[in-house]
PASEBA-1860 file (N, C-alpha, C; in nm, 3 decimals):
! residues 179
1> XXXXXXXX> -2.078/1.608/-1.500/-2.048/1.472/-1.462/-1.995/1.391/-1.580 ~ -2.050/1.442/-1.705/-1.978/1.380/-1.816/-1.835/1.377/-1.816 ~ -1.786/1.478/-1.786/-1.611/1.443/-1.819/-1.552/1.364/-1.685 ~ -1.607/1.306/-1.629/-1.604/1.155/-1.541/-1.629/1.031/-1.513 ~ -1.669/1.017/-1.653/-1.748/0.922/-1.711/-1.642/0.801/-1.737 ~ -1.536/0.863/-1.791/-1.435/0.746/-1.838/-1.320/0.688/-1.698 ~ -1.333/0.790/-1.583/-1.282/0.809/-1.518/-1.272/0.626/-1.368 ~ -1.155/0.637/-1.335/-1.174/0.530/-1.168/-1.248/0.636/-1.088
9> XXXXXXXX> -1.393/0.539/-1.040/-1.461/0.612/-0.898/-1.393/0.493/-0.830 ~ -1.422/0.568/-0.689/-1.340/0.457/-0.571/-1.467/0.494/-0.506 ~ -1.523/0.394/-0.413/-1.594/0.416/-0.304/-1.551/0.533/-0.221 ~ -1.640/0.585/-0.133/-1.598/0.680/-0.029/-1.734/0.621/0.144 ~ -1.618/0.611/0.188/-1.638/0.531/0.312/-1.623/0.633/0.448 ~ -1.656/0.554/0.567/-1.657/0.640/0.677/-1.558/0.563/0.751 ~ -1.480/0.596/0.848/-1.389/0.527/0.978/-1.430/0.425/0.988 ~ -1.522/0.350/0.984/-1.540/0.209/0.999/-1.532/0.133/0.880
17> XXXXXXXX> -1.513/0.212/0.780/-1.515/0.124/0.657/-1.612/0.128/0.553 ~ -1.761/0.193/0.642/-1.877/0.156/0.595/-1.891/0.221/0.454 ~ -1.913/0.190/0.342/-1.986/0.279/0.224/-2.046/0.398/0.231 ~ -2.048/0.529/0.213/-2.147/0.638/0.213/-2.150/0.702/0.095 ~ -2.059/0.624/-0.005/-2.101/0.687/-0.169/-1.983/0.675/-0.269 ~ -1.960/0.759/-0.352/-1.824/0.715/-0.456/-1.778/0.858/-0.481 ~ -1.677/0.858/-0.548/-1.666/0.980/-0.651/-1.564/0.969/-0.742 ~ -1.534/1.029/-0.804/-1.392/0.993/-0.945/-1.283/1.034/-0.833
25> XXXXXXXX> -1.183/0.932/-0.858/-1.065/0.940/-0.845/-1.008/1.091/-0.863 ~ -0.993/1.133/-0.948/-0.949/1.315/-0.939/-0.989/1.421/-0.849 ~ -1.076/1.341/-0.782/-1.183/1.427/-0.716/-1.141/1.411/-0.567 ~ -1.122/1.263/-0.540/-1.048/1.196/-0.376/-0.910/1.263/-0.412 ~ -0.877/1.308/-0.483/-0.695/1.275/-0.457/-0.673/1.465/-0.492 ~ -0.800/1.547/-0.516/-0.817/1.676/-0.481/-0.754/1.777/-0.401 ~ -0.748/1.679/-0.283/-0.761/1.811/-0.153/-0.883/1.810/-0.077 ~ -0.914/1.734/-0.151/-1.147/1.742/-0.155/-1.111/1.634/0.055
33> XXXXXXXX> -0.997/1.556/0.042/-1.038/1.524/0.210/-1.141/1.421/0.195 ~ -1.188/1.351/0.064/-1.312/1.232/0.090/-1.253/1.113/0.125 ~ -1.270/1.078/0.200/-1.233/0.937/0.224/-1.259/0.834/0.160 ~ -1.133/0.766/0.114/-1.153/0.634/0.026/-1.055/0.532/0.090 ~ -1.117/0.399/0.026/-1.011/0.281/0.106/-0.915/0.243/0.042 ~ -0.825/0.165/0.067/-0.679/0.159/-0.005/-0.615/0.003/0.103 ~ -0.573/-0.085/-0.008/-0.498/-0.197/0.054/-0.316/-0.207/0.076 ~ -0.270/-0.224/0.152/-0.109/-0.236/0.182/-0.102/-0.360/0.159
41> XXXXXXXX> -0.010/-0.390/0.084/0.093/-0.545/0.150/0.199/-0.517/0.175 ~ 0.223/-0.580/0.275/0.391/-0.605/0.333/0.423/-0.744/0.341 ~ 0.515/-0.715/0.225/0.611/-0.876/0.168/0.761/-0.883/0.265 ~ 0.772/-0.988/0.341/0.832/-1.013/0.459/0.897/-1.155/0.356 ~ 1.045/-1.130/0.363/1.089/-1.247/0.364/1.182/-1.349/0.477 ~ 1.202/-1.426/0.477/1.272/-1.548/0.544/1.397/-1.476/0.654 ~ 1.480/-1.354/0.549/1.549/-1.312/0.650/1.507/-1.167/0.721 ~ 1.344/-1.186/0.753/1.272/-1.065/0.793/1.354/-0.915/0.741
49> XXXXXXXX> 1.335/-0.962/0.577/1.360/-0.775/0.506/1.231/-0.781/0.453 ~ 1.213/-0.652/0.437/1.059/-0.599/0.390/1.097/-0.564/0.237 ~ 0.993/-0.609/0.125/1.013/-0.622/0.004/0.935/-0.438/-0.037 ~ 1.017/-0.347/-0.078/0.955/-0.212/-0.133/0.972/-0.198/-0.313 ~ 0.903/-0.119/-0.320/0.873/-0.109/-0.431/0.939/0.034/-0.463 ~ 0.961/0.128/-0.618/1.035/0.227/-0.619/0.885/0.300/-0.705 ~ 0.817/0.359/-0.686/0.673/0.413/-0.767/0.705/0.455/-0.909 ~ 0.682/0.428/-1.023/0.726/0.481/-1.145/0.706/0.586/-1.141
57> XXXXXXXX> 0.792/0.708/-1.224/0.839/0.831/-1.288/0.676/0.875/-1.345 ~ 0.582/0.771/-1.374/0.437/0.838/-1.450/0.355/0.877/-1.325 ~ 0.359/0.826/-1.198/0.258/0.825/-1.111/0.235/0.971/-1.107 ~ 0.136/1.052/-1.069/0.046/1.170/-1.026/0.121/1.203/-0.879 ~ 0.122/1.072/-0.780/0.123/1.087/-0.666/0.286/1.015/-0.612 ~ 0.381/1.142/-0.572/0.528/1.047/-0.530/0.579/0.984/-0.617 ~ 0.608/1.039/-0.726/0.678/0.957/-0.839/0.864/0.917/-0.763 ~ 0.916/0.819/-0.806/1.022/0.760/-0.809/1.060/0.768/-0.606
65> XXXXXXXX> 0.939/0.742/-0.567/0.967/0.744/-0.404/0.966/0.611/-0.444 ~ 1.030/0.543/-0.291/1.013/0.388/-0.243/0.893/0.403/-0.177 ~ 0.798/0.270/-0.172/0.706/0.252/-0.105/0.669/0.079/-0.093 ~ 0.525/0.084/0.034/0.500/-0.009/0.075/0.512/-0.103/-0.075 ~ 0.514/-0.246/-0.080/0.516/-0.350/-0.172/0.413/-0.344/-0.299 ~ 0.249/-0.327/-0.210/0.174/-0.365/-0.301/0.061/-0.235/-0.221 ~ 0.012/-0.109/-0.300/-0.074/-0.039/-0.241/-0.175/0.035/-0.365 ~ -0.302/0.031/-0.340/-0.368/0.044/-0.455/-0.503/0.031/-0.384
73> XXXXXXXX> -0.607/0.092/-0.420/-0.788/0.131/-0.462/-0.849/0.080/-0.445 ~ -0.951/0.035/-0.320/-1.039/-0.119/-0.346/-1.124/-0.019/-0.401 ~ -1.188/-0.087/-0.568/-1.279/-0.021/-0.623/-1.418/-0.031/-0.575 ~ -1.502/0.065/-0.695/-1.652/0.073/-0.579/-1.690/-0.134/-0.651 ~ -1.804/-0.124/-0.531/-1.824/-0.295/-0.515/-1.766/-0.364/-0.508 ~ -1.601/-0.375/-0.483/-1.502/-0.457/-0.500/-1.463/-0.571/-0.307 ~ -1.491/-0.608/-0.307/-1.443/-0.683/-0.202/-1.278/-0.647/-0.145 ~ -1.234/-0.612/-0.011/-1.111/-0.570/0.020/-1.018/-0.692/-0.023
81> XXXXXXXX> -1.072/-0.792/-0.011/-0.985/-0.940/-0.094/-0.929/-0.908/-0.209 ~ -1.036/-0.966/-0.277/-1.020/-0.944/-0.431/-0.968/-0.795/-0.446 ~ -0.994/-0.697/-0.369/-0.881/-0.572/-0.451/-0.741/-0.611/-0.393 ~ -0.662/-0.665/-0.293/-0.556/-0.714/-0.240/-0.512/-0.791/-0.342 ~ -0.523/-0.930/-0.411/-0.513/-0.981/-0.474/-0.530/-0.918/-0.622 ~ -0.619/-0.836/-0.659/-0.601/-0.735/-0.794/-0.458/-0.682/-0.818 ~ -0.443/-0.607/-0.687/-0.337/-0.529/-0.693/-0.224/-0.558/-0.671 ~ -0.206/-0.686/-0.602/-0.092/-0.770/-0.604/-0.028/-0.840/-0.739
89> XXXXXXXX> -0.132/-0.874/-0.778/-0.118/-0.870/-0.923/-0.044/-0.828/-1.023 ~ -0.109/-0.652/-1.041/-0.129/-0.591/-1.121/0.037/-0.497/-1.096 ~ 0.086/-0.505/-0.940/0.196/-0.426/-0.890/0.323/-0.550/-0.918 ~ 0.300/-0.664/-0.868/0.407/-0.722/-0.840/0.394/-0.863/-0.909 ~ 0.323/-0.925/-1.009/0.287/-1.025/-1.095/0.241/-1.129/-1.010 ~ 0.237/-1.134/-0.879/0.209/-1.253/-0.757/0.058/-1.314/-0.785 ~ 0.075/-1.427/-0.808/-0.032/-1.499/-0.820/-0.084/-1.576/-0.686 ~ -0.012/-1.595/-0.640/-0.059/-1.675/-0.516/0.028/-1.666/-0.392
97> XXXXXXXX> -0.031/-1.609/-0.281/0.012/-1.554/-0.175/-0.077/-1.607/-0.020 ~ 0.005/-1.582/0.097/-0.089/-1.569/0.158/-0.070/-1.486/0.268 ~ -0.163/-1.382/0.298/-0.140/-1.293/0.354/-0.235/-1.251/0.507 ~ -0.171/-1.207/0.573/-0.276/-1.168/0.724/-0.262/-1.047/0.749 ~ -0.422/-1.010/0.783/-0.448/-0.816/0.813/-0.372/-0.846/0.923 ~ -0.325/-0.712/0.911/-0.233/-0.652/1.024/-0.299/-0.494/1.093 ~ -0.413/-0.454/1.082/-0.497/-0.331/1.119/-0.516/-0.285/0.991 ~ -0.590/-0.176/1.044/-0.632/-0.060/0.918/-0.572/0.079/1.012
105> XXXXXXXX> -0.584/0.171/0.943/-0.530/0.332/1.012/-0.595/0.452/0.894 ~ -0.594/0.567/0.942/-0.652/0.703/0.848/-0.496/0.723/0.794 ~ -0.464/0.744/0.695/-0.374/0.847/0.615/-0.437/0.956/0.580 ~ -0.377/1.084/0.606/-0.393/1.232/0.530/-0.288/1.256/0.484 ~ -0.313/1.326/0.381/-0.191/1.419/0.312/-0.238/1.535/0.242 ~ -0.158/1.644/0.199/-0.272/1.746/0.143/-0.372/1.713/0.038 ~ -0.303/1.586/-0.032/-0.402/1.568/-0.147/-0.503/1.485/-0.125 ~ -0.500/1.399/-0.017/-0.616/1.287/-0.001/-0.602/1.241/0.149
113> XXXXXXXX> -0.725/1.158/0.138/-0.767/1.102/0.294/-0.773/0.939/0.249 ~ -0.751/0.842/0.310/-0.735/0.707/0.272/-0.782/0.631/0.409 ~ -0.858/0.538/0.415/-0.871/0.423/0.504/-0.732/0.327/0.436 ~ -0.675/0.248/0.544/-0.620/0.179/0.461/-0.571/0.056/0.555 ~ -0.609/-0.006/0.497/-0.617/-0.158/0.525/-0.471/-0.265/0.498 ~ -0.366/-0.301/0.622/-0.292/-0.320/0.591/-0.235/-0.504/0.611 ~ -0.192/-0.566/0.517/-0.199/-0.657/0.556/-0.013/-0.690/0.528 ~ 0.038/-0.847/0.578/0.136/-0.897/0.621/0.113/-1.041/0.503
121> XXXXXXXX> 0.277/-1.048/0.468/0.271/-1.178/0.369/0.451/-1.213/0.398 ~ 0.431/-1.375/0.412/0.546/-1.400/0.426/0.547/-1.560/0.307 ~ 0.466/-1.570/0.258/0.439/-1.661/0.140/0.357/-1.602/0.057 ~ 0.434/-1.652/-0.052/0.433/-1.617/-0.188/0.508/-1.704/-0.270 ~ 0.427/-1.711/-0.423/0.514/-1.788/-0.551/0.628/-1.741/-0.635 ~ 0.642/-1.581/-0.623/0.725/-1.523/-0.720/0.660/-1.382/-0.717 ~ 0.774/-1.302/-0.734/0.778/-1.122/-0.762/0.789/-1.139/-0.893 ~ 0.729/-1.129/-0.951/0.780/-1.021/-1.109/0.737/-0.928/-1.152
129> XXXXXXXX> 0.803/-0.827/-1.122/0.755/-0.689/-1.185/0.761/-0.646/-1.314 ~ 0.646/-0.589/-1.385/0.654/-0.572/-1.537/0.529/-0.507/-1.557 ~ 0.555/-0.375/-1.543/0.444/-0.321/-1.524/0.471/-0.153/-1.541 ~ 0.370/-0.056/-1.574/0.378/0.106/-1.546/0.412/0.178/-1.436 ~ 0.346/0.056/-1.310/0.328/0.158/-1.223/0.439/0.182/-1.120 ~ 0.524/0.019/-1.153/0.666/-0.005/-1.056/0.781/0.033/-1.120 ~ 0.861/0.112/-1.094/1.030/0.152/-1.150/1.090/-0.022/-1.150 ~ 1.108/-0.019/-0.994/1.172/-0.177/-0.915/1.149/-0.233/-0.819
137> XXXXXXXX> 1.163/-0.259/-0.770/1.158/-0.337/-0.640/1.272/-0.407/-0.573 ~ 1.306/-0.437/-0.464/1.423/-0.487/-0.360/1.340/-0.517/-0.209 ~ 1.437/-0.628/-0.162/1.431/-0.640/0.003/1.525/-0.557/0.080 ~ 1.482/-0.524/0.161/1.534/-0.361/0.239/1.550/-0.456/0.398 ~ 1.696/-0.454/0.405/1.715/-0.506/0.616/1.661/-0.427/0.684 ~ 1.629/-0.417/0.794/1.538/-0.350/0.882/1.660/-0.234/0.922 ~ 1.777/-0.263/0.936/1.842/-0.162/0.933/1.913/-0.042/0.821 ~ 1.860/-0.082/0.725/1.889/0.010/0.580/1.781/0.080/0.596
145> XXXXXXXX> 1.635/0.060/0.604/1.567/0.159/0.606/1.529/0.245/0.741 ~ 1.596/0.192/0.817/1.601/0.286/0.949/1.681/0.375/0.891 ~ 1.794/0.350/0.871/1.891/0.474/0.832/1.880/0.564/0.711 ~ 1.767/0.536/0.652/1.717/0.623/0.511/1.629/0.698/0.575 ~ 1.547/0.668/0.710/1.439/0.696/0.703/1.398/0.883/0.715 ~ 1.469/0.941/0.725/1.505/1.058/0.710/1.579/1.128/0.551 ~ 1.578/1.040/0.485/1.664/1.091/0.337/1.572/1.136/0.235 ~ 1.431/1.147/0.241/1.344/1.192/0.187/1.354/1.091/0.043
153> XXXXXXXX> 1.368/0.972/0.119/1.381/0.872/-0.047/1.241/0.781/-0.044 ~ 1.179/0.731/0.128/1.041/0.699/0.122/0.937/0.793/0.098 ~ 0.794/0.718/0.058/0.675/0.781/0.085/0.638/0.816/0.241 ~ 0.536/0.938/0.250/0.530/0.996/0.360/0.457/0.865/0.462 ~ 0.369/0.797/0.403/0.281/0.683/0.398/0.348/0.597/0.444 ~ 0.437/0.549/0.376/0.545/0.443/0.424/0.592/0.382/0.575 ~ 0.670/0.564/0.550/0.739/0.589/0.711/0.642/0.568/0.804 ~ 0.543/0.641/0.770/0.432/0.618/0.919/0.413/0.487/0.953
161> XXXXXXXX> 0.324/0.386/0.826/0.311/0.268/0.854/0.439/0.161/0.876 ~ 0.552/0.242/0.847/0.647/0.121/0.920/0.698/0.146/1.008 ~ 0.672/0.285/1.065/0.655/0.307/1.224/0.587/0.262/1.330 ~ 0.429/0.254/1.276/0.362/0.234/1.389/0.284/0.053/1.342 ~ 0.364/-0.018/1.226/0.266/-0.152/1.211/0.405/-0.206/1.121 ~ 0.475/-0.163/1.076/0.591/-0.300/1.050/0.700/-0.292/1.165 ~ 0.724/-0.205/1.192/0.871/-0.232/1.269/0.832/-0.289/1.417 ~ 0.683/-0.282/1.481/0.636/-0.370/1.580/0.605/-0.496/1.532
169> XXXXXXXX> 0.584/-0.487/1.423/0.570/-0.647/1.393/0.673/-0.733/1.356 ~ 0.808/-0.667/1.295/0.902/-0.721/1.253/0.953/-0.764/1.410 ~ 0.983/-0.680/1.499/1.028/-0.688/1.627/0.967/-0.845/1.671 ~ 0.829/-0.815/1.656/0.762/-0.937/1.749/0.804/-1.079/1.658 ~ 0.818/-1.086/1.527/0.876/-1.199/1.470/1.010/-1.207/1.497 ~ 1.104/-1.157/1.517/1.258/-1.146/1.603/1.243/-1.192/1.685 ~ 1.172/-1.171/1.801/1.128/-1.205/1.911/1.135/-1.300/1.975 ~ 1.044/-1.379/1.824/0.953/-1.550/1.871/1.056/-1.608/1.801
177> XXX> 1.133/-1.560/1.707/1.266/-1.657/1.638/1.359/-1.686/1.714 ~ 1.384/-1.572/1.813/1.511/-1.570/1.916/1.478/-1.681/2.036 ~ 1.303/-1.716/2.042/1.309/-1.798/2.193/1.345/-1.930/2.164
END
């Protein structure tokens, strides 16, 4: 257990969310299948494009893929808030935002299992990226990333969640703009 000592534990949770213990980060992102939680933002601007991010060249996991805006670890004891706002932070320099859950869903992939908790932001003070973990960032029209969405340039993660929780939601804001 010593050489995990210096290590990120993340909580490890059940389908509802609930706590059932921790373990090091190397350990969730294994293969090991433990479930840990994880926050999305989706940065929506004015002319409903979705703000993505490009993952830096250092990441472990999908280096130089595009992905959701702001996605990252609610740590152990950490409130799903305050890790939203950590990581908004820490990804995209945003100090002040305001954002609404939009569901949670299971992600698998061979390397890990994720709860993940996704939320919606269409205010905000400023993007500035300056950081390890982001290459860049851009607003993407709803029709540019339809037509990528097959080019193996998103995360696997991505596609799903802007399958089944942005592109119904982008729709339903079209929607209510058009009446």
């Amino acid at each position: 257990m010593k050489k995990y000592n210096k290590e990120e534990w993340l909580p490890l949770v059940n389908e509802k969310g609930e706590v059932t213990g921790k373990a090091p980060r190397s350990i969730c992102h294994s293969g090991s299948r433990l479930l840990h939680p994880v926050v999305h933002l989706q940065i929506i601007n004015a002319k409903n494009e979705i703000f993505l991010q490009k993952r830096s060249m250092k990441k472990d996991l999908l280096p130089g893929m595009w992905d959701t805006a702001v996605g990252g670890h609610i740590g152990v004891n950490e409130k799903l808030e305050d890790a939203l706002k950590r990581e908004t932070f820490e990804e995209l320099g945003i100090t002040e935002f305001e954002a609404h859950f939009n569901g949670s869903y299971l992600w698998e992939s061979p390397r890990e299992k994720e709860l993940v908790f996704s939320f919606f932001c269409t205010r905000y003070n400023r993007i500035n990226i300056n950081n390890d973990e982001v290459d860049e960032g851009r607003f993407w029209p709803k029709a540019e990333i339809e037509a990528h969405l097959d080019k193996n340039i998103f995360t696997p993660n991505f596609i799903y969640e802007y399958r089944q929780i942005i592109e119904p939601q982008l729709r339903e804001v079209s929607n209510r703009k058009n009446k």
